[in-house]
N, C-alpha and C positions, 0 to 999 in steps of 0.2 A: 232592239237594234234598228236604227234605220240603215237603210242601203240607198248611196247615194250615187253610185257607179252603173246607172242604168244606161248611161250611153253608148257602154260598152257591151250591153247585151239584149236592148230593148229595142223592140217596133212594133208598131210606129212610133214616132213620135209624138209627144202630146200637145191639143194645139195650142198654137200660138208659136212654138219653137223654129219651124220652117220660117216662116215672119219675120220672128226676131233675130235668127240670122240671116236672113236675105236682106234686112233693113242695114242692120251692122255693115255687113260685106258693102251695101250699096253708097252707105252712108257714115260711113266713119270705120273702121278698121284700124286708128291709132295706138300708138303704144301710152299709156296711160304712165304717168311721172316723167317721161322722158323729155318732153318742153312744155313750153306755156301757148300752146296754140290751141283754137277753138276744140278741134278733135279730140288732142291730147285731155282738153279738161274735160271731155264730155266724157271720154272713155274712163278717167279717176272716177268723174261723179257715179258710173253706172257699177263700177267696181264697190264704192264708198256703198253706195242703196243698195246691191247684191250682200254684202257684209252686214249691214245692218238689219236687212232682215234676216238672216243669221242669225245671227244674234240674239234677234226675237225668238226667232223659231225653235232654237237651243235653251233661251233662257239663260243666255251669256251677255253678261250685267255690259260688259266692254267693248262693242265691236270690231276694237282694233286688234282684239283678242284672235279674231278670225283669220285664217288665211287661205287663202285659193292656191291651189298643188296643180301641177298637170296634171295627175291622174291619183289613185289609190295607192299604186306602187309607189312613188316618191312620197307621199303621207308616210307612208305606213314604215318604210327605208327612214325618214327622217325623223320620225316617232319613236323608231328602237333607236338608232344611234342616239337621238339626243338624252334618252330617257335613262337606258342599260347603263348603269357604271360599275367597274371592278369588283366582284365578288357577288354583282349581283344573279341572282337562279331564275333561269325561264322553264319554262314546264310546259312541251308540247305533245301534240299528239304522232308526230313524224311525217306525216300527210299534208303539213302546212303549204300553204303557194310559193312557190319562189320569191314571191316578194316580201313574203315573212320570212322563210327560210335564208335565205341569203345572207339578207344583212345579220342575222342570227347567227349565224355561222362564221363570220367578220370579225362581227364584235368578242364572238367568244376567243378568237384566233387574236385579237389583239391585248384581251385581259387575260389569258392567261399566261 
C-alpha cells in the first residue's frame, strides 16, 4: 500500500514543498480549464506533468486515467459509490473511518 495523505498528518514537510507553494501562491494561483490565459494554461500544464507522473509511478499505461480529489475522503466516497452496485457484499471490520463508513452505509440504504 502506498499512503498518499501525508499532508494530513506529516511534519515537516519535505523540501522543496514550502517553495513550490510560495512560488504557486506568488505566481500563478489559477484555475486550470477555466480560460485561455497565461496562468490558466500554466496551471493545466502542471496538473497534465503532476498526472503523468502518476502514471509513471503507478505504472498506469493512460495518464488521463488519473485524477486529483481534494482529499482521501472524497476518493474513497466516490470509489464506493461509483463501484458498489445492487446486490453487491462488503465485508468490513466495523472500525472502518467514516469515510469508508458512510458512504457504506448509503449505498447499502439505497440498494436495498
Amino acid at each position: 500500500m502506498i499512503y498518499l495523505d501525508n499532508a494530513a498528518s506529516s511534519w515537516t514537510k519535505p523540501p522543496g514543498v514550502p517553495e513550490a507553494i510560495a512560488d504557486w501562491v506568488s505566481n500563478n494561483g489559477a484555475n486550470s480549464g477555466r480560460t485561455d490565459h497565461k496562468m490558466a494554461r500554466s496551471a493545466e500544464r502542471m496538473i497534465t506533468d503532476a498526472g503523468t507522473e502518476m502514471a509513471h509511478f503507478f505504472g498506469v499505461l493512460d495518464p488521463d486515467r488519473i485524477v486529483f480529489l481534494q482529499n482521501v475522503t472524497e476518493a474513497l466516497k466516490l470509489a464506493l459509490q461509483g463501484l458498489l452496485r445492487p446486490g453487491d457484499h462488503v465485508v468490513g471490520a466495523g472500525f472502518e473511518h467514516n469515510s469508508v463508513q458512510r458512504p457504506l452505509e448509503r449505498r447499502l440504504r439505497i440498494c436495498s
